[in-house]
Backbone as XML, in Angstrom:
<?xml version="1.0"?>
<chain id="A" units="angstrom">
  <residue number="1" name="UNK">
    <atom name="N" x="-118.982" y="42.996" z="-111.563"/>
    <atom name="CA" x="-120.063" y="43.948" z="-111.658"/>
    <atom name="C" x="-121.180" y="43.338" z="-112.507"/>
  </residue>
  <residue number="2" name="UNK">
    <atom name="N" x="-122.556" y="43.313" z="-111.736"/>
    <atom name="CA" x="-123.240" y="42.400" z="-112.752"/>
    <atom name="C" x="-124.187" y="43.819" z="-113.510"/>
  </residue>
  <residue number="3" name="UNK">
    <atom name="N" x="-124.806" y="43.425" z="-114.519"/>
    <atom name="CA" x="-125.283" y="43.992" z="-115.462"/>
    <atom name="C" x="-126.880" y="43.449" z="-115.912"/>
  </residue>
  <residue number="4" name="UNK">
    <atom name="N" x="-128.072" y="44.407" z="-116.256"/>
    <atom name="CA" x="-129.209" y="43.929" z="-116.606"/>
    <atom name="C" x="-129.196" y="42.901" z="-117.539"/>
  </residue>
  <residue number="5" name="UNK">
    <atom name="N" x="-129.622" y="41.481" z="-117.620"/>
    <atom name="CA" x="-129.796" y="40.645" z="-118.637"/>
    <atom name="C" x="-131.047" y="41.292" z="-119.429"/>
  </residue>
  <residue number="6" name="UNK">
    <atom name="N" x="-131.833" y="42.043" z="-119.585"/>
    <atom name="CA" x="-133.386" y="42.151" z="-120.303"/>
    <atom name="C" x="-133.256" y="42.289" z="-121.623"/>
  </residue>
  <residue number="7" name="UNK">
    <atom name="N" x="-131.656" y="42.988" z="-121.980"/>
    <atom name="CA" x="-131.851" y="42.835" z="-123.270"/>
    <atom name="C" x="-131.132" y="41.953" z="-124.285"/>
  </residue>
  <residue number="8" name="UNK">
    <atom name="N" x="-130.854" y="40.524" z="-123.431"/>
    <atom name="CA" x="-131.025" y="39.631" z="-123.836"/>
    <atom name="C" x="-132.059" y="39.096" z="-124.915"/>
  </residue>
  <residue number="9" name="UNK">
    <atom name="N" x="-133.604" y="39.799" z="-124.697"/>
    <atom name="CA" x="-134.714" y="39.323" z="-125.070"/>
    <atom name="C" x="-135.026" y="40.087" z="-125.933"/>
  </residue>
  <residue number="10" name="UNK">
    <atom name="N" x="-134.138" y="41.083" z="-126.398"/>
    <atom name="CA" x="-134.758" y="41.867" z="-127.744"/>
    <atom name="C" x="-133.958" y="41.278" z="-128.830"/>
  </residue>
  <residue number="11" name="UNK">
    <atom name="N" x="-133.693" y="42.154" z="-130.000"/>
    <atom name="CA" x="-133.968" y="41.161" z="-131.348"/>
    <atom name="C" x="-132.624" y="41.033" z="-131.589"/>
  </residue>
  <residue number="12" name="UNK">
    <atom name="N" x="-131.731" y="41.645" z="-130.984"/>
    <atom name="CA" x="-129.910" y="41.955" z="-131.468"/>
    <atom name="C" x="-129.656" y="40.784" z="-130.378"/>
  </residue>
  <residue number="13" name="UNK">
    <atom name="N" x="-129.956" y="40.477" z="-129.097"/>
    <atom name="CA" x="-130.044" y="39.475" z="-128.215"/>
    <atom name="C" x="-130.755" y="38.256" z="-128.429"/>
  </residue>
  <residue number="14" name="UNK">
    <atom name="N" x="-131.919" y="38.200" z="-129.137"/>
    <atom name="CA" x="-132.204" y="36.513" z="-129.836"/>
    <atom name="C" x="-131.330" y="37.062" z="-131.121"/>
  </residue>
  <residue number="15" name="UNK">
    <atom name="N" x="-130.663" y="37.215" z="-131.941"/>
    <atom name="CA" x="-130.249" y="36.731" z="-132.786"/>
    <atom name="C" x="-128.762" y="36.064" z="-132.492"/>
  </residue>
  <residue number="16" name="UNK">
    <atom name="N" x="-127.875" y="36.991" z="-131.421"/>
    <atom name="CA" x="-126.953" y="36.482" z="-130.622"/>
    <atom name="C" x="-126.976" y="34.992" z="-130.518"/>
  </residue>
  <residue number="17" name="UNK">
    <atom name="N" x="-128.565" y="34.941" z="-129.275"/>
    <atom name="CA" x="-128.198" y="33.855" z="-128.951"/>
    <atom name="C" x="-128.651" y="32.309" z="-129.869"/>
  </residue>
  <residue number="18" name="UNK">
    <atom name="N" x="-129.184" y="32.779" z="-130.828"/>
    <atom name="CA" x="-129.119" y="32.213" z="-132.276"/>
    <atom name="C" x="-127.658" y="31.571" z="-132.756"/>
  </residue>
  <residue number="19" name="UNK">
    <atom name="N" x="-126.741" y="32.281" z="-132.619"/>
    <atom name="CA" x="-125.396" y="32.519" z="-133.538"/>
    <atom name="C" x="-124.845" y="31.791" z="-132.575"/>
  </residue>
  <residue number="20" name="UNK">
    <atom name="N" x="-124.862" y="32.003" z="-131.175"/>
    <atom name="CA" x="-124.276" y="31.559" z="-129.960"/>
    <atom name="C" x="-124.683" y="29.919" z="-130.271"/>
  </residue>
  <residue number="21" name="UNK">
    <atom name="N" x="-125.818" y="29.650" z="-129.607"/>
    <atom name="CA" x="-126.202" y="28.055" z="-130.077"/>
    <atom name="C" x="-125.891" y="27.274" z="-131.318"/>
  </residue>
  <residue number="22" name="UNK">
    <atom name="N" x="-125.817" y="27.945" z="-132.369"/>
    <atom name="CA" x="-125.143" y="27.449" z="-133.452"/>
    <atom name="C" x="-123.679" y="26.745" z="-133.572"/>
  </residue>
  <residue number="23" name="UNK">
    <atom name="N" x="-123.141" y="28.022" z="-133.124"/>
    <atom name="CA" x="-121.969" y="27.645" z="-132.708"/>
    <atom name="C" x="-121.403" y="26.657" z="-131.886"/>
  </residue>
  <residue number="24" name="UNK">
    <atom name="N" x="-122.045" y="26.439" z="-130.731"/>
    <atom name="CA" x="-121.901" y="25.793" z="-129.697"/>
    <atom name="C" x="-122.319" y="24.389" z="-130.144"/>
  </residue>
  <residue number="25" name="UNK">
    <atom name="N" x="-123.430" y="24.064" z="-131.036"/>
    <atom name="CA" x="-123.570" y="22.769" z="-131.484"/>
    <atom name="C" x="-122.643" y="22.706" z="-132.576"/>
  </residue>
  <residue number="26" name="UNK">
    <atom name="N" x="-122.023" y="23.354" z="-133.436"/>
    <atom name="CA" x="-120.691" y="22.983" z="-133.791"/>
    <atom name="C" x="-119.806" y="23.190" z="-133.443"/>
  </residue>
  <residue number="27" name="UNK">
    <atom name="N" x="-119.568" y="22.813" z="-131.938"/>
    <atom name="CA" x="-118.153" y="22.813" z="-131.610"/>
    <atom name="C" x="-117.034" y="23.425" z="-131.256"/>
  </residue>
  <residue number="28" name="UNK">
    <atom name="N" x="-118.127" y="24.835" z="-132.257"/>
    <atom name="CA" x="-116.916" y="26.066" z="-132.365"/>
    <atom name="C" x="-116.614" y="26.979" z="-130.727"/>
  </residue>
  <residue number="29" name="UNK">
    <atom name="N" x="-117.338" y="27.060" z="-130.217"/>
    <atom name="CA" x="-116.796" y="27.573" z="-128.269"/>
    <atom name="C" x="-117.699" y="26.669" z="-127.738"/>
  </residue>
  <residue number="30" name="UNK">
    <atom name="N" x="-117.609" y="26.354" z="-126.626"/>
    <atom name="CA" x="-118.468" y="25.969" z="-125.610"/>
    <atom name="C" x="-118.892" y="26.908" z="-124.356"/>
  </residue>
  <residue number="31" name="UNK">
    <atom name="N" x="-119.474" y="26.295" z="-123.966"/>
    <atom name="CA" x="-120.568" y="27.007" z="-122.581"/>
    <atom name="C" x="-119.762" y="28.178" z="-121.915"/>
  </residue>
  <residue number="32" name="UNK">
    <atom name="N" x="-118.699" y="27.895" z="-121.432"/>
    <atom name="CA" x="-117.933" y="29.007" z="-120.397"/>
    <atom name="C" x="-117.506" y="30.127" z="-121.654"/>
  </residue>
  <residue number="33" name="UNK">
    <atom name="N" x="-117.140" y="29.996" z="-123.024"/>
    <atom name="CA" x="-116.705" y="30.963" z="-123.974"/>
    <atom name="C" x="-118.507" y="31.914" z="-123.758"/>
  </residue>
  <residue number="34" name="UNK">
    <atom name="N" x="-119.026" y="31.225" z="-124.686"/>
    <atom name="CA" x="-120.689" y="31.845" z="-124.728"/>
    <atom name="C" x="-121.630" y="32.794" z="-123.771"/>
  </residue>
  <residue number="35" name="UNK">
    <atom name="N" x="-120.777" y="32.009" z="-122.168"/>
    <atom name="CA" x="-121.169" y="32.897" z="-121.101"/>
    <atom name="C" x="-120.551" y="34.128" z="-121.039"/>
  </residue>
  <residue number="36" name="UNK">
    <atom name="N" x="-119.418" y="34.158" z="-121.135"/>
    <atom name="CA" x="-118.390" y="35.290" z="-121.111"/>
    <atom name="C" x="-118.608" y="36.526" z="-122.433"/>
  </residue>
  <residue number="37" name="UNK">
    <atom name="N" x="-119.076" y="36.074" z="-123.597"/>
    <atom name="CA" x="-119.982" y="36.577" z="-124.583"/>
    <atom name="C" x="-120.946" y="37.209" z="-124.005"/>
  </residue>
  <residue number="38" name="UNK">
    <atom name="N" x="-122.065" y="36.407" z="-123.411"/>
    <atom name="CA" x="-123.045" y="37.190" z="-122.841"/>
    <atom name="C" x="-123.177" y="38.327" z="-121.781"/>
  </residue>
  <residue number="39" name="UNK">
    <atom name="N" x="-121.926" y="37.593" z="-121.200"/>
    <atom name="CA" x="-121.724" y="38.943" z="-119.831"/>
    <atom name="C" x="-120.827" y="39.983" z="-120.616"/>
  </residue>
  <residue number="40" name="UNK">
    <atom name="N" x="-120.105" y="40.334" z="-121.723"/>
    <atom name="CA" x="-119.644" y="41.180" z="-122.658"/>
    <atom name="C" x="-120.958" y="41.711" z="-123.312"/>
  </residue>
  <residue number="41" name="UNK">
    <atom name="N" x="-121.883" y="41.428" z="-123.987"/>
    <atom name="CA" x="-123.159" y="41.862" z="-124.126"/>
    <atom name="C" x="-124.198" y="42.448" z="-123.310"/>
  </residue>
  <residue number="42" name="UNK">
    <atom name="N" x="-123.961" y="42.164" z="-122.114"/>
    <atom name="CA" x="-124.696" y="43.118" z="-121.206"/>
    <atom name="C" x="-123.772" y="44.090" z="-121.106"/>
  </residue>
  <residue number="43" name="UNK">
    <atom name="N" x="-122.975" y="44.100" z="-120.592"/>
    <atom name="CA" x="-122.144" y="45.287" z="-120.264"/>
    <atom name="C" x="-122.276" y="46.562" z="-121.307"/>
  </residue>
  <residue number="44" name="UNK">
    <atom name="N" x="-121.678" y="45.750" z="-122.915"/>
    <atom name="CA" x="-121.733" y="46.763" z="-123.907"/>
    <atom name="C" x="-123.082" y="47.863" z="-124.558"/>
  </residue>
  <residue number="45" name="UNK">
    <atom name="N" x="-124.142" y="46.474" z="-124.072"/>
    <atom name="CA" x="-125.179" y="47.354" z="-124.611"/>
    <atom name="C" x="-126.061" y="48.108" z="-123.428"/>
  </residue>
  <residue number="46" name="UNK">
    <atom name="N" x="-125.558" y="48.316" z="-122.179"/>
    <atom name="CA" x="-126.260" y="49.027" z="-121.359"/>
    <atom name="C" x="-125.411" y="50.248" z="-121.115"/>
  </residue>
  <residue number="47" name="UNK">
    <atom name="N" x="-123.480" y="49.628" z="-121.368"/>
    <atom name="CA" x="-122.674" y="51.156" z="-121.221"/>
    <atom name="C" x="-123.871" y="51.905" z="-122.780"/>
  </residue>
  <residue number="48" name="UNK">
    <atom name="N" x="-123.622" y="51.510" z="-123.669"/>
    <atom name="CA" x="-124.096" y="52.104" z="-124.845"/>
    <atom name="C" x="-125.342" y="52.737" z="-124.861"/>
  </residue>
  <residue number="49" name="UNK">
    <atom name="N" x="-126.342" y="52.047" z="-124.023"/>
    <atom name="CA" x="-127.592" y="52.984" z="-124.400"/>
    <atom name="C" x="-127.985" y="53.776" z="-123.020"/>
  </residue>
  <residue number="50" name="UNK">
    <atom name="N" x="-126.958" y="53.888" z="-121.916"/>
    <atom name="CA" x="-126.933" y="55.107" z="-120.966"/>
    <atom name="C" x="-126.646" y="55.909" z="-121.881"/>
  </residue>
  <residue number="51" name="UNK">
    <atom name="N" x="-125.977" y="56.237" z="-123.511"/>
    <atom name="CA" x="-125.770" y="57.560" z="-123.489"/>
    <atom name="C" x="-126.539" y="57.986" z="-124.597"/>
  </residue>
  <residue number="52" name="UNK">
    <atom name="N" x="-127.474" y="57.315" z="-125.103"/>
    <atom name="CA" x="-128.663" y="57.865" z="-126.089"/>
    <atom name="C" x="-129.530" y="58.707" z="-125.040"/>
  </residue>
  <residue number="53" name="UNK">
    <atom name="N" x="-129.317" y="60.151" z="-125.493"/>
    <atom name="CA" x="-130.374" y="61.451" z="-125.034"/>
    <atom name="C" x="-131.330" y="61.550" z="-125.291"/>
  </residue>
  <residue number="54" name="UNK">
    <atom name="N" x="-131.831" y="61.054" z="-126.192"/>
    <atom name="CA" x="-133.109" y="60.959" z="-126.908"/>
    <atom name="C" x="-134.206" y="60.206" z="-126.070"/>
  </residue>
  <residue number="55" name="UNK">
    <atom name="N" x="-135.830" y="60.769" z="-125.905"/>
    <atom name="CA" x="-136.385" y="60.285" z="-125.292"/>
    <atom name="C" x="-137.638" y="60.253" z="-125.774"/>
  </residue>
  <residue number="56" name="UNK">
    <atom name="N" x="-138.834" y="58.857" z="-125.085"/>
    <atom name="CA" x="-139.911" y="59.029" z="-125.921"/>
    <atom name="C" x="-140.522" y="59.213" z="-124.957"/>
  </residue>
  <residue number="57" name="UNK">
    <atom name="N" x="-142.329" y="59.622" z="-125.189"/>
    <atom name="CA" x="-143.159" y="59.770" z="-124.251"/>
    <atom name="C" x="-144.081" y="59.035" z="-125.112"/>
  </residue>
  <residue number="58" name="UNK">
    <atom name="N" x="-144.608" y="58.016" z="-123.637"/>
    <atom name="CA" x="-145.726" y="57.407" z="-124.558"/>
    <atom name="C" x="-147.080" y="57.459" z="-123.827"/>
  </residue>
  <residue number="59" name="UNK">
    <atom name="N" x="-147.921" y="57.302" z="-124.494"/>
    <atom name="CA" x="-149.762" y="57.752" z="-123.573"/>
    <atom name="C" x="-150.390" y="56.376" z="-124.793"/>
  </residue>
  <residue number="60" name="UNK">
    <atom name="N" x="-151.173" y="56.340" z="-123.025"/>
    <atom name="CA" x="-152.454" y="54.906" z="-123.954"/>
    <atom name="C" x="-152.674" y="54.307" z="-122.794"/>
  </residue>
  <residue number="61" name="UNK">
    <atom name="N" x="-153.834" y="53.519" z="-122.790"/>
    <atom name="CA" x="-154.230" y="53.004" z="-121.494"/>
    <atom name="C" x="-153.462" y="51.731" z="-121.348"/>
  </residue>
  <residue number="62" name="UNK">
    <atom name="N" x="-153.530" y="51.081" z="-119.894"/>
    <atom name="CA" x="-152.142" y="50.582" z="-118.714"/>
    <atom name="C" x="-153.028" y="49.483" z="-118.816"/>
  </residue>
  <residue number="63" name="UNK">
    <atom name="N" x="-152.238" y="48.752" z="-119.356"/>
    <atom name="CA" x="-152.814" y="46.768" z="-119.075"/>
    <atom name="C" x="-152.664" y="46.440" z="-118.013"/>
  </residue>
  <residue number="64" name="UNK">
    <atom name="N" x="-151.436" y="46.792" z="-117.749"/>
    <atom name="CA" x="-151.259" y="45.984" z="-116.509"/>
    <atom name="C" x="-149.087" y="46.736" z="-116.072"/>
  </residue>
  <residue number="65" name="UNK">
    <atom name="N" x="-148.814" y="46.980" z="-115.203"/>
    <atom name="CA" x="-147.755" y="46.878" z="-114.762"/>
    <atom name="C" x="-146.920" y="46.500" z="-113.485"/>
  </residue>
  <residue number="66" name="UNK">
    <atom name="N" x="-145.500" y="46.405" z="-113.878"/>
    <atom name="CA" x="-145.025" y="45.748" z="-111.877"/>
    <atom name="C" x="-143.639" y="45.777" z="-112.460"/>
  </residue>
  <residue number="67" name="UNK">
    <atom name="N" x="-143.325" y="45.777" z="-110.996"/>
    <atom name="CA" x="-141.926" y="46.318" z="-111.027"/>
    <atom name="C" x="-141.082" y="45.299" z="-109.442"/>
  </residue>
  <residue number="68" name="UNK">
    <atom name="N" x="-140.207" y="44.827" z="-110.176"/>
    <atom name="CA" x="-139.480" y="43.246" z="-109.881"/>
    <atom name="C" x="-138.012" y="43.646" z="-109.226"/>
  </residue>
  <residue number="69" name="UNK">
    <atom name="N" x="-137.592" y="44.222" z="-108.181"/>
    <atom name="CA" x="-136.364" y="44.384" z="-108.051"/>
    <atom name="C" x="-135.692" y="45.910" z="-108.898"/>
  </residue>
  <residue number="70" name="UNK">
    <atom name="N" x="-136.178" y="46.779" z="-109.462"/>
    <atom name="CA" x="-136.308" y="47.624" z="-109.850"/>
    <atom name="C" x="-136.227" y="47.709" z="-111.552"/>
  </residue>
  <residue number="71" name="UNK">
    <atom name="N" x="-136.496" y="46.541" z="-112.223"/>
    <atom name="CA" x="-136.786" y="46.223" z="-112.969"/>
    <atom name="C" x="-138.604" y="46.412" z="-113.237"/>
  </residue>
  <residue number="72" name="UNK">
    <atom name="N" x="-138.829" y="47.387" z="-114.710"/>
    <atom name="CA" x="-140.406" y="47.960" z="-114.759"/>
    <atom name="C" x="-140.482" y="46.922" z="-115.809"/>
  </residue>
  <residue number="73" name="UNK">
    <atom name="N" x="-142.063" y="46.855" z="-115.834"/>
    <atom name="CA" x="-142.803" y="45.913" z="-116.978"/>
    <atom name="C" x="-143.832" y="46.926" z="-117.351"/>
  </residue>
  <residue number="74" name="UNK">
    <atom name="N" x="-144.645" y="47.254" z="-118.121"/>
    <atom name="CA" x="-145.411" y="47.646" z="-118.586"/>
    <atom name="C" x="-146.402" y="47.557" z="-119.565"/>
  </residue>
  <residue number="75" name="UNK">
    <atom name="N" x="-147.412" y="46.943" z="-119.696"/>
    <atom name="CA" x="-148.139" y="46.695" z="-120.958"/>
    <atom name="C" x="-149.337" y="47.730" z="-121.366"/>
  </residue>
  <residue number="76" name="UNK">
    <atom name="N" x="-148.720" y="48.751" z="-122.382"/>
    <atom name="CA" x="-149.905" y="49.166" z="-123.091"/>
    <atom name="C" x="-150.425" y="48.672" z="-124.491"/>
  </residue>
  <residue number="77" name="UNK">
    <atom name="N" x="-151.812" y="49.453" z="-124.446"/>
    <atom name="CA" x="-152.600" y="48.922" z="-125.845"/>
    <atom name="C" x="-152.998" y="50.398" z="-126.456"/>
  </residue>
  <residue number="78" name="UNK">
    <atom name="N" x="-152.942" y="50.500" z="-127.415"/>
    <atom name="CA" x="-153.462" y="51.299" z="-128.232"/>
    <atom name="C" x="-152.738" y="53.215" z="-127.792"/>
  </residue>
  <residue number="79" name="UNK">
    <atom name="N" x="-151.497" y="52.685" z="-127.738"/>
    <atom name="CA" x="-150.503" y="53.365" z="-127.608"/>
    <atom name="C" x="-150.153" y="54.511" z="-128.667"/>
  </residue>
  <residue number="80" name="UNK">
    <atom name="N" x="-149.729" y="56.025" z="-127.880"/>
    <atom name="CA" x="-149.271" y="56.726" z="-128.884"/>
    <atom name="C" x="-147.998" y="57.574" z="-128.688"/>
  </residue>
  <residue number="81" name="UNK">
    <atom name="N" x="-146.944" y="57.164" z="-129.279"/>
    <atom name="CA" x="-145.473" y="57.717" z="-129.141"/>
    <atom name="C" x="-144.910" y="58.644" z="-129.828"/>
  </residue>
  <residue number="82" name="UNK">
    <atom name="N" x="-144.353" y="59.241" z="-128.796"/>
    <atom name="CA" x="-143.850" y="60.605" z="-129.549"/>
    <atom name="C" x="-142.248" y="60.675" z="-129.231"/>
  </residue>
  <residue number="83" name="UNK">
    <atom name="N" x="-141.758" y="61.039" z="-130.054"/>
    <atom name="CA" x="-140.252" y="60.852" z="-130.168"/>
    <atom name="C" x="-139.476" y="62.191" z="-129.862"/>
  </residue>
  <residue number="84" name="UNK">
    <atom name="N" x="-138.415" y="62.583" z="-128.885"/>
    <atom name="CA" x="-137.997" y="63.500" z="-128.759"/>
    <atom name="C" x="-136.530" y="63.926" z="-129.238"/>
  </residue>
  <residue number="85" name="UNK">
    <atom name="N" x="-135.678" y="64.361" z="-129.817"/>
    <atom name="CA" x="-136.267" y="66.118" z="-130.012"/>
    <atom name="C" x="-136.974" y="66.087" z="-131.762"/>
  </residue>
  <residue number="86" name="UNK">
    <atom name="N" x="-136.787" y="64.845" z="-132.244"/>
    <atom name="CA" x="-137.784" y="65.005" z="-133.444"/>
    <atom name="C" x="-139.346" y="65.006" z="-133.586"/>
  </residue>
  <residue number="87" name="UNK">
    <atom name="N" x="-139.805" y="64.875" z="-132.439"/>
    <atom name="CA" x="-141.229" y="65.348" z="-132.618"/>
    <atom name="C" x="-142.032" y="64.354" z="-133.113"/>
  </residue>
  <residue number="88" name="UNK">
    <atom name="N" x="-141.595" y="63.099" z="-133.840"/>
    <atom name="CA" x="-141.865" y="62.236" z="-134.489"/>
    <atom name="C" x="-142.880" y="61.258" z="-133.350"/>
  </residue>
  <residue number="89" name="UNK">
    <atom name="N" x="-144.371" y="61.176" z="-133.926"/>
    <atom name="CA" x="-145.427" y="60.456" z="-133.724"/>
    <atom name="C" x="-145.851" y="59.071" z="-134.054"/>
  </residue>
  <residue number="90" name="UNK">
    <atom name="N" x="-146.109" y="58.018" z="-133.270"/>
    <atom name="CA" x="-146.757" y="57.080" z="-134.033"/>
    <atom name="C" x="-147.685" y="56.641" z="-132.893"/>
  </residue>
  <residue number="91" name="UNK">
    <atom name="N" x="-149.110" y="55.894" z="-133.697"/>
    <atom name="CA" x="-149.898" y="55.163" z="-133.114"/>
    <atom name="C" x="-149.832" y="53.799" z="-133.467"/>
  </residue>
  <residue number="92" name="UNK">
    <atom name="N" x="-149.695" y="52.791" z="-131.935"/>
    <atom name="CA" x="-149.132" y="51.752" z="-132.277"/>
    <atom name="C" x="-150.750" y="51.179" z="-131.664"/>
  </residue>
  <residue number="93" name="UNK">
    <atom name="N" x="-152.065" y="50.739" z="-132.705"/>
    <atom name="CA" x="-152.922" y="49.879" z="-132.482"/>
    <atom name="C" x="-153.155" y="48.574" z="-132.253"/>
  </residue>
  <residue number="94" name="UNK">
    <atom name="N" x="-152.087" y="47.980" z="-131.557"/>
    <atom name="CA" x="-151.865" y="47.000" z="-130.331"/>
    <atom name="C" x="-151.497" y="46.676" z="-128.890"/>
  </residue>
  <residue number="95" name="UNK">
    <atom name="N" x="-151.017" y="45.684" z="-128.615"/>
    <atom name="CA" x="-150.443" y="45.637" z="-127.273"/>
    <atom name="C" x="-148.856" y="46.262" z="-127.395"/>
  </residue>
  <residue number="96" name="UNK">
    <atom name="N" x="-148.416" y="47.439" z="-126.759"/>
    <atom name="CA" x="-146.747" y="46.956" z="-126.491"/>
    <atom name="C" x="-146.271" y="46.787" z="-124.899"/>
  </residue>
  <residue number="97" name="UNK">
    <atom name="N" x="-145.195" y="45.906" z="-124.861"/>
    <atom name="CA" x="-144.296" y="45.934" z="-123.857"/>
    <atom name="C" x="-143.622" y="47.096" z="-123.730"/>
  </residue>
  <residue number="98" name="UNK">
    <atom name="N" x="-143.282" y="47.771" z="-122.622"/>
    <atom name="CA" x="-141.927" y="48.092" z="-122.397"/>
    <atom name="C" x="-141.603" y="47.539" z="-121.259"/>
  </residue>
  <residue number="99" name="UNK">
    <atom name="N" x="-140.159" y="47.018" z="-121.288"/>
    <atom name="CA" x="-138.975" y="47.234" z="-120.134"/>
    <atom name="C" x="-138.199" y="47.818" z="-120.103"/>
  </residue>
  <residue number="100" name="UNK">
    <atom name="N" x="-138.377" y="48.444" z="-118.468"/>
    <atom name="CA" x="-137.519" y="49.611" z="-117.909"/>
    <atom name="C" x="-136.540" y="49.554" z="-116.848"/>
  </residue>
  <residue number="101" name="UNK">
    <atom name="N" x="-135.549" y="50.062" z="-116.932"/>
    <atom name="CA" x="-135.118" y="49.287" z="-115.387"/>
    <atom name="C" x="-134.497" y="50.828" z="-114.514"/>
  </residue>
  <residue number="102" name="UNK">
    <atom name="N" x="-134.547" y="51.687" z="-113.406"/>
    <atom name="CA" x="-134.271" y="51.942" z="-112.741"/>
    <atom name="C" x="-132.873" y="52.803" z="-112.797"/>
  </residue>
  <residue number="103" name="UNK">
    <atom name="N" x="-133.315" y="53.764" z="-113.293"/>
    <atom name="CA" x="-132.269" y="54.608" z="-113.578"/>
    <atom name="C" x="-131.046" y="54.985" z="-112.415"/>
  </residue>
  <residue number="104" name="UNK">
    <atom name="N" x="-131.615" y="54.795" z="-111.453"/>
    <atom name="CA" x="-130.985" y="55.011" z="-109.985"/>
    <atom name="C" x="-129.886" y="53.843" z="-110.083"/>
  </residue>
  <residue number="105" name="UNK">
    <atom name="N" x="-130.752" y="52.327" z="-110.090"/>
    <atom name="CA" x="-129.759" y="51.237" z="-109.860"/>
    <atom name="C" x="-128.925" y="50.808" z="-110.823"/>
  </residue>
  <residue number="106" name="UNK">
    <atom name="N" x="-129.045" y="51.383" z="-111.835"/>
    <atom name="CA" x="-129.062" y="51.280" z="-113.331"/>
    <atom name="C" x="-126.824" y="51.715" z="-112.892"/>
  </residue>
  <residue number="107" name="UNK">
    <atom name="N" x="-127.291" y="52.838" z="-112.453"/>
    <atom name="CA" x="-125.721" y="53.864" z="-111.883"/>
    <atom name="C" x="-125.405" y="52.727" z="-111.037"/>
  </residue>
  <residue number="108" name="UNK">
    <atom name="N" x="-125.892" y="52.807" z="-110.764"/>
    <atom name="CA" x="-124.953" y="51.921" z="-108.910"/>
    <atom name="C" x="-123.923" y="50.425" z="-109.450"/>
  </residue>
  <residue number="109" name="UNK">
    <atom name="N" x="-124.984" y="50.309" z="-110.519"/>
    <atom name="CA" x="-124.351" y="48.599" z="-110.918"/>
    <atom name="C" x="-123.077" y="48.700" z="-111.725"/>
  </residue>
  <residue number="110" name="UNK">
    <atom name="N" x="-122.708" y="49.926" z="-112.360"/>
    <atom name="CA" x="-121.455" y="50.742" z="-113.352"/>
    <atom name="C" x="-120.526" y="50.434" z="-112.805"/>
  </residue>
</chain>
């Protein structure tokens, strides 16, 4: 069953693969251990954050977006997020990313 790699690229996923390469140049697992790590890391952190209820809504004008296999990209600027059910606001006066992926295929791949 394969699983989204994207969050590979956030900060719990580069530090992984930080720890991972480290390792691997000393010796300590090699390539086929590290892979099997990583495909344990997708799995865990996508079973895990299907079940955060919590949701944000965000407004700000659209840089640019596209959507890759049902995988979303999104770039806003001058973004303002609101956090649900705490109500909690912020204005983020830069660029942000989000990636989204497809709640539909998201199930199917389980």
């Amino acid at each position: 069953m394969a699983y989204f790699q994207h969050y590979r690229h956030s900060m719990v996923g580069t530090e992984l693969n930080e720890t991972l390469t480290e390792m691997m140049e000393k010796g300590l697992i090699d390539d086929e251990l590290a892979e099997m790590i990583w495909l344990q890391f997708d799995k865990a952190i996508s079973t895990s954050l299907s079940k955060v209820t919590n949701r944000a809504t965000m407004k700000g004008p659209l840089d640019h977006y596209r959507n890759c296999e049902g995988l979303w990209t999104f770039l806003l600027r001058n973004a303002r997020i609101r956090f649900e059910p705490s109500r909690y606001e912020v204005q983020v006066d830069e660029k942000i990313k989000v990636v989204a992926c497809d709640a539909k295929l998201s199930a199917i791949q389980r």
